[in-house]
C-alpha positions in Angstrom: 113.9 118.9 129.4 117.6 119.6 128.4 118.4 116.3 130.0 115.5 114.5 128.2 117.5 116.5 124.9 120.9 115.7 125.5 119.5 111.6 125.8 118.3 111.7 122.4 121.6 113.6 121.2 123.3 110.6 122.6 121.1 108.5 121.6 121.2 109.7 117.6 124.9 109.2 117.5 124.8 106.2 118.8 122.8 104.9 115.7 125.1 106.5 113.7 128.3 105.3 115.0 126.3 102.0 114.9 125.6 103.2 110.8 129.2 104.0 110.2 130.1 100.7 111.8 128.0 99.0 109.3 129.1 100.8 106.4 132.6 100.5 107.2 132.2 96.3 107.7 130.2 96.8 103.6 133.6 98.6 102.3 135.6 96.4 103.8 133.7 93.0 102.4 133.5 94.9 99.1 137.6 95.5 99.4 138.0 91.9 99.7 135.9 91.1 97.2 137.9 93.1 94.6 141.1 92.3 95.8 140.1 88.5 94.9 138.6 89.0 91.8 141.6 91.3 90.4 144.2 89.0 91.7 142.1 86.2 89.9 142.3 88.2 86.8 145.9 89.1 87.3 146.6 85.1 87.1 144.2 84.7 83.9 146.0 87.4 82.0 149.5 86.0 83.1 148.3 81.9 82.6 146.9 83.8 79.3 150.7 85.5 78.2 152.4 82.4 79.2 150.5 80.3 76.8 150.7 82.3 74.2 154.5 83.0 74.5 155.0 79.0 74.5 152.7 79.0 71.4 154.8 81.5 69.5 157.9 80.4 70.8 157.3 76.7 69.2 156.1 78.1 66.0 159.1 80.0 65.6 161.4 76.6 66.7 159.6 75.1 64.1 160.5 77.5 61.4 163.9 78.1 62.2 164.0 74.0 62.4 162.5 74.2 58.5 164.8 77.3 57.4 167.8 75.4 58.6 167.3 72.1 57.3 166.2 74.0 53.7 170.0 76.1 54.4 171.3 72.7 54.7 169.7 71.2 51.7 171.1 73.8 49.5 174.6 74.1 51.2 174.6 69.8 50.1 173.4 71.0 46.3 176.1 73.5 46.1 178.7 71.1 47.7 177.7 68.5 44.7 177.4 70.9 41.9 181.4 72.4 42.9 182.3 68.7 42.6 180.7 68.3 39.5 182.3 71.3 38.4 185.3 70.7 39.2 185.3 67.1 37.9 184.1 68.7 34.5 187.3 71.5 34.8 189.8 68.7 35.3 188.0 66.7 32.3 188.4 69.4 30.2 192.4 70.6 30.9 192.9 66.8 30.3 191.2 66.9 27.2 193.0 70.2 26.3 196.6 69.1 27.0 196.3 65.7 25.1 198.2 65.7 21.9 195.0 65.0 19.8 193.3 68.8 19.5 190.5 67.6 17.2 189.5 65.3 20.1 189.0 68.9 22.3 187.3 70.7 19.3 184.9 67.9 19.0 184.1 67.6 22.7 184.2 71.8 23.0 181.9 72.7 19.7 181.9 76.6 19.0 178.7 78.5 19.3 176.2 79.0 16.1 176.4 82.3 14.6 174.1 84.9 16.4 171.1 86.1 14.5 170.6 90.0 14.0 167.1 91.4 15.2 165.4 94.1 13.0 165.8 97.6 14.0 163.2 99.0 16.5 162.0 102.4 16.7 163.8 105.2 18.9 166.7 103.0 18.9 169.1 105.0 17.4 170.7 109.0 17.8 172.7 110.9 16.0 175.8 109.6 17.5 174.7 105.7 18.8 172.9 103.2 17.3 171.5 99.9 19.5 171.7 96.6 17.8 170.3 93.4 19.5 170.9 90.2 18.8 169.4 86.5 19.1 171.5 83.2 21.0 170.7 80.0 20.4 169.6 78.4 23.5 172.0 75.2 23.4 175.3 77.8 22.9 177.5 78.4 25.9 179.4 82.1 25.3 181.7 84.4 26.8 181.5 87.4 24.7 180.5 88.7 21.7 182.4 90.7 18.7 180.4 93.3 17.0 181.6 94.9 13.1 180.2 97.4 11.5 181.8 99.5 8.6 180.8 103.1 7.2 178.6 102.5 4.0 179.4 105.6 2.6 182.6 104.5 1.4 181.3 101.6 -1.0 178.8 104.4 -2.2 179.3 105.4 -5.9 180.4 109.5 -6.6 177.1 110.0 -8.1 175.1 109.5 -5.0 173.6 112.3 -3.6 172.5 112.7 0.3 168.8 113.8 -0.2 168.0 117.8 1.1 166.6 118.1 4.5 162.6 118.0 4.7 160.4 121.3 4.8 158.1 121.0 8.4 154.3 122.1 7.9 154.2 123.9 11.0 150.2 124.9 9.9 149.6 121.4 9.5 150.8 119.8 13.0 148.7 119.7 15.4 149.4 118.0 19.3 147.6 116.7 22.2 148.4 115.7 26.3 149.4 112.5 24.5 150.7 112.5 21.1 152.0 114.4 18.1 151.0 114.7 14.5 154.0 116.2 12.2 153.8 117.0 8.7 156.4 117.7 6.3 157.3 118.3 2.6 160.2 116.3 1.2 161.7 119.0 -0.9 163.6 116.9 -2.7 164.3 115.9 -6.6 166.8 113.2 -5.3 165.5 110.2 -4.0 164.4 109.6 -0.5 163.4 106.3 0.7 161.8 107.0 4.1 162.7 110.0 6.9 164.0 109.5 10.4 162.2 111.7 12.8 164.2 113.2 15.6 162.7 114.6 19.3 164.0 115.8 22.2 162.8 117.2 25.8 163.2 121.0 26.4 164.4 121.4 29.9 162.6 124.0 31.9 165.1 126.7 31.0 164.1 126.4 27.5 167.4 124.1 26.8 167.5 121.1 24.7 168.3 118.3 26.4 170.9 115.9 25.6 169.3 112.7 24.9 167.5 112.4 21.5 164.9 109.5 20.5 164.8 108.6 16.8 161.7 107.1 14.7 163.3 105.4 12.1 162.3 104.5 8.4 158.9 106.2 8.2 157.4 105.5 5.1 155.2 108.8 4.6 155.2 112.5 4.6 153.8 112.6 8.2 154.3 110.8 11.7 152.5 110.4 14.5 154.6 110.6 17.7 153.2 109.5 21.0 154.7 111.7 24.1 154.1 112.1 27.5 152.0 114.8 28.9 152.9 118.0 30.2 156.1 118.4 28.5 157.7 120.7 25.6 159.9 119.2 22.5 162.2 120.3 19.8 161.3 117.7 17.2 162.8 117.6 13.3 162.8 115.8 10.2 165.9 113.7 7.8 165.0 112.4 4.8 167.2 109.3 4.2 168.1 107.4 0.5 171.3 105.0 -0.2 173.4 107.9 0.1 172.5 108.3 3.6 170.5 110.9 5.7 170.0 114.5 4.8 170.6 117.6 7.3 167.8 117.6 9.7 165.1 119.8 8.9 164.3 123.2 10.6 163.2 122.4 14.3 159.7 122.9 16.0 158.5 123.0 19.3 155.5 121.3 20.3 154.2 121.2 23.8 151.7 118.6 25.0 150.1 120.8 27.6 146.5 121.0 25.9 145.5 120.0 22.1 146.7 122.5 19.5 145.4 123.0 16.1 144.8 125.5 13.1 142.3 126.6 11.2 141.6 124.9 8.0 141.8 126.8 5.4 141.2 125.0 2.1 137.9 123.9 4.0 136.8 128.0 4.9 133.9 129.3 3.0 134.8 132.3 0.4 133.9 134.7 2.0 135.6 134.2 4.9 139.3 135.3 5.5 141.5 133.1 8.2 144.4 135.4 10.9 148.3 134.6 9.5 148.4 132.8 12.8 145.6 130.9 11.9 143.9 130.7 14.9 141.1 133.7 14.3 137.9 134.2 11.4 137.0 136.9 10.1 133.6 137.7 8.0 133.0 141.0 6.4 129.7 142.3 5.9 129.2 141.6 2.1 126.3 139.5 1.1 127.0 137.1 -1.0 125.1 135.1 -3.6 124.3 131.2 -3.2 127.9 129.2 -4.4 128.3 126.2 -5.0 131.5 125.4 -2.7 134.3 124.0 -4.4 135.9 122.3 -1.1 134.8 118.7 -0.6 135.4 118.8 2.8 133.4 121.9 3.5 130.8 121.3 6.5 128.9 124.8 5.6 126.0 125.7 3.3 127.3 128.0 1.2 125.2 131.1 1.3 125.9 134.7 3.1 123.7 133.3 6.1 126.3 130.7 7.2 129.8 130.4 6.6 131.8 127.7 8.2 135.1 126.3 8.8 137.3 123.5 10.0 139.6 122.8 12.8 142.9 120.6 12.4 142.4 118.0 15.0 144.5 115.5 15.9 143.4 112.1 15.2 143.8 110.3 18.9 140.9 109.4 20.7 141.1 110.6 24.2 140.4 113.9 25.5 140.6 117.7 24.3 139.8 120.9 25.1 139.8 124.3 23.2 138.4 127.5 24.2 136.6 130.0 21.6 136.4 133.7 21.9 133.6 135.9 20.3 131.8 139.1 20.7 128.0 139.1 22.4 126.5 141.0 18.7 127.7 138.3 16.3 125.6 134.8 16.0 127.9 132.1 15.7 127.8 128.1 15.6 130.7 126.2 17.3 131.4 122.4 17.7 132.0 118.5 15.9 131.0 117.6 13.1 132.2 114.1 11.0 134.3 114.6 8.0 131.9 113.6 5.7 129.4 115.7 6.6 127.0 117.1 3.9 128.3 120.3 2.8 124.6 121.3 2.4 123.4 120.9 5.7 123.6 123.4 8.5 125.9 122.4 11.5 123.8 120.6 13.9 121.2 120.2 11.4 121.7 116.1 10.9 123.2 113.7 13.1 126.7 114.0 11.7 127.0 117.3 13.9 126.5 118.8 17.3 127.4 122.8 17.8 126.0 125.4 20.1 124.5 127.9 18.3 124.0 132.1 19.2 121.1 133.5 18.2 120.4 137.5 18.5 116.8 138.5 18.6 114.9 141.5 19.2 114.7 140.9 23.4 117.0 138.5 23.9 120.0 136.4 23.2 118.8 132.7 22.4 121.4 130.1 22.7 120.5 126.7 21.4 122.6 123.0 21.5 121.7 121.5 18.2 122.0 117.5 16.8 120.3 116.6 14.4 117.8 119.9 14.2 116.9 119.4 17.7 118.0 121.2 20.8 116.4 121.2 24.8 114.9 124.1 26.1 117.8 126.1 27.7 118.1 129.3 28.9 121.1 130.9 29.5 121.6 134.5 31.8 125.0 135.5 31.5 126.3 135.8 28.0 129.8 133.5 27.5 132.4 135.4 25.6 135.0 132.6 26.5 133.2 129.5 25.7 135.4 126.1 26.5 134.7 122.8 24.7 135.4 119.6 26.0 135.6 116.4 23.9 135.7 112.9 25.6 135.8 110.1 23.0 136.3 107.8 25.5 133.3 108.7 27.8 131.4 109.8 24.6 130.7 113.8 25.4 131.1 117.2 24.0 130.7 119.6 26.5 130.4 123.6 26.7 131.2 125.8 29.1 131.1 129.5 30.1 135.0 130.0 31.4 134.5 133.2 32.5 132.0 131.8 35.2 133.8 128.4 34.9 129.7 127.8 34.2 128.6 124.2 32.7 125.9 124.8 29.9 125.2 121.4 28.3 126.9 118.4 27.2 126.3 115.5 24.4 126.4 112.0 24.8 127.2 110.3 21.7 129.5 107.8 21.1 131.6 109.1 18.0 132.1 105.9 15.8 135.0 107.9 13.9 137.2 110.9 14.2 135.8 114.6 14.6 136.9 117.8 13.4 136.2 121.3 15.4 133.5 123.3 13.5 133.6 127.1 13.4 130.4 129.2 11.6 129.3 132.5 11.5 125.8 133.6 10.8 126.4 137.6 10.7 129.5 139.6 10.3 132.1 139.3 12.8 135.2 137.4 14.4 135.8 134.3 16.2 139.1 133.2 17.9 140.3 130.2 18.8 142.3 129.4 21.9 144.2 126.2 22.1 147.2 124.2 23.8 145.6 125.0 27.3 145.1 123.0 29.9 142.0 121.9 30.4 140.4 123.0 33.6 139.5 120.7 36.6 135.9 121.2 36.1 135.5 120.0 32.4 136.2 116.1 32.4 134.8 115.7 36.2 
C-alpha cells in the first residue's frame, strides 16, 4: 500500500512539472509577444518625433527665411532714405552758401505761428502753470520759445486783489467719489470767478506736495470729483483783474463713505438740530397745527410728525449712512424727492420711502412705507443702529440692523432725480446720524 502511495506521489508531480512546463512555454510566448509589440511602439513614437521635428524645423526655416528677407527689405529702405537725406543736406548747404540768401529763405520758409489752447482744468499750481500749444501740420520745427510777463505790473493802483472766500463747512457734503464745496465770497471788490485748490493728505496727516487747481469756476460752489478712499485739504481763491486772493481757510474732506449735515432751514419748529449738526432733538411740547414756512419741508407740520432733511450730495452712485435711536421713541427714516408735498406723511405718496417705528401696547411694529403701503414684516430684535443703503444705479434703498449686520427690506425703484435723507420723529426723543463710513460688505452685495 505505501508503494501503491508513493506511485501516485510520483505520479502527481509529474503532472505538475508537466503543468509548470506549460505555464512556463505561456509566459514565455506572452514575453515575446510584448517585447514585439513595445518595440513596435517604440519605432511609432520615434517615426512619430521624427516627423514632427522635420515639421517644426521647416516652419521655423521658413520664418526665419521671411524675417530675414523683411530685415533685408528695410535695411534697402533705410539705405535709400540716408541717400535721400544726404542728397537733401548737400542741396541745402549749397543753397545756404550761395550769395543769393532770399533764394534759401524762399526754399527754407519759417514755421506759422503756433496757436495757444485754452486753459484746462487742474492745470495749474500755485507755483506752475501748463500751457499747450497747436503746430500746423506742414511746419518742420526744432524748438519752441515761450513769453509770458507778470500782469500785475500793467495793473492800475486802484486795483484791488479780492479777500479770500469764506468755506461753508455745514454746507459740503462728500461721497467715495466726489466733492461738493460751498463757499461765501466775502467780498465788496469784484471777483470774477474762484480757483479751487486740493491736495492729498499723506497717511501721517501731512499735506502732500503736489496741488491740483480747478480754475475759473463761475459759482459759489464746485463739484470736485476724487478718488476713493483718500483724505484732502481742499481751499478756495477768489480771482478779479487784480489777480487771486489769499486762499481761503482749509478743510478736510475724506471720501471714505458719504458725509452730510442736517438741514436746518428745512427742520420743523419744534425741532432743535446738535451744533455738529448731525443729531435731532424733539422736546415733549405739543404743539398746535402750523403752517410751515420752509418750502422744502417734507413734514406735516403738526406735534405728531416732525421732520427733517439730510444734505446729500448730488452724484448718482452709492451711499450709506447709519442712524442711531432709542427703542421708546417712534421714528420715520429714509428718501424722499425734493419736491415732496410738505403735507404728506413720509412714505405716505410715492415721492417717499422710509421705515417707520411704531410703539404699541405689546409690541414694537416696524413698517417699510411707499406710497401708504408696506409688506407684512415682522421684525424680533429691535435695531438701535439701523444702516441705509442707497443704490441709484441698481435702483434700491435698503435697511439694515448693523448691530446683527441683519437685512430688513429693501426698495426697488428707479429714482428719476436726486434724493434727499429724510429724518422724522413721531414722539419725543433723539435721532443721530452717523456718516462718512464705509459701507459694510453686506449692504451693496
Amino acid at each position: 500500500m505505501t508503494r501503491n502511495h508513493l506511485q501516485g506521489k510520483v505520479a502527481e508531480m509529474e503532472n505538475f512539472a508537466g503543468h509548470l512546463e506549460e505555464i512556463f512555454l505561456t509566459v514565455e510566448e506572452n514575453f515575446g509577444r510584448r517585447e514585439q509589440h513595445l518595440e513596435q511602439h517604440y519605432n511609432d513614437v520615434l517615426q512619430t518625433l521624427s516627423q514632427r521635428y522635420d515639421e517644426r524645423a521647416a516652419g521655423l526655416e521658413e520664418e526665419k527665411k521671411s524675417k530675414l528677407e523683411a530685415l533685408y527689405r528695410q535695411l534697402l529702405a533705410c539705405g535709400q532714405a540716408l541717400d535721400a537725406s544726404k542728397e537733401l543736406i548737400e542741396t541745402a548747404q549749397e543753397i545756404y552758401r550761395s550769395r543769393d540768401k532770399r533764394l534759401f529763405l524762399k526754399v527754407c520758409v519759417s514755421p506759422s505761428a503756433p496757436v495757444i489752447n485754452p486753459q484746462m482744468p487742474n492745470s495749474a499750481t500755485q507755483t506752475s502753470l501748463r500751457v499747450c500749444w497747436s503746430l500746423f501740420s506742414d511746419d518742420t520745427v526744432e524748438y519752441y520759445e515761450l513769453y509770458y510777463r507778470p500782469v500785475l505790473e500793467d495793473m492800475p493802483a486802484d486795483s484791488t486783489l479780492p479777500s479770500p472766500p469764506v468755506i461753508k463747512q455745514r454746507e459740503c457734503t462728500s461721497c467715495p467719489e466726489a466733492a461738493l464745496i460751498r463757499w461765501e465770497s466775502g467780498n465788496t471788490n469784484p471777483v470774477d470767478s474762484y480757483n479751487v485748490e486740493l491736495s492729498e493728505m499723506g497717511t501721517d496727516g501731512t499735506e502732500s506736495g503736489v496741488t491740483e487747481s480747478i480754475v475759473a469756476v463761475p459759482t459759489c460752489q464746485c463739484l470736485i470729483q476724487l478718488q476713493t478712499g483718500r483724505r484732502y485739504l481742499i481751499s478756495v481763491r477768489a480771482v478779479n483783474i487784480g489777480g487771486p486772493s489769499d486762499r481761503s481757510d482749509v478743510i478736510i474732506v475724506s471720501t471714505t463713505g458719504t458725509f452730510f449735515h442736517l438741514l436746518e432751514e428745512t427742520a420743523h419748529p419744534c425741532l432743535s438740530i446738535s451744533e455738529d449738526g448731525f443729531t435731532m432733538f424733539y422736546g415733549d411740547e405739543e404743539f398746535p397745527f402750523y403752517e410751515c414756512k420752509y418750502v422744502h419741508c417734507v413734514c406735516v407740520c403738526t406735534y405728531r410728525c416732525v421732520a427733517v432733511l439730510g444734505d446729500l450730495i448730488p452724484v448718482r452712485g452709492r451711499h450709506y449712512w447709519e442712524v442711531e435711536v432709542d427703542d421708546g421713541t417712534e421714528f420715520r427714516i429714509g428718501v424722499a424727492y425734493v419736491d415732496t408735498e410738505r403735507s404728506s406723511y413720509l412714505g405716505a405718496n410715492n415721492t417717499s420711502w422710509c421705515m417707520r417705528h411704531i410703539l404699541t401696547p405689546t409690541r414694537h411694529k416696524y413698517e417699510f412705507l411707499h406710497n401708504g403701503w408696506s409688506p407684512d414684516l415682522r421684525i424680533t430684535v429691535n435695531p438701535v443702529r439701523i444702516g441705509v443703503a442707497l443704490d441709484y444705479e441698481r435702483g434700491t434703498l435698503s435697511f439694515f440692523n448693523v448691530d446683527l449686520e441683519q437685512h430688513l427690506h429693501t426698495f426697488h425703484c428707479h429714482f428719476q432725480s436726486y434724493v434727499h435723507p429724510c429724518f422724522g420723529l413721531d414722539n419725543p426723543g433723539a435721532l443721530t446720524v452717523h456718516n462718512s463710513i464705509e459701507a459694510p460688505e453686506y449692504t451693496f452685495t
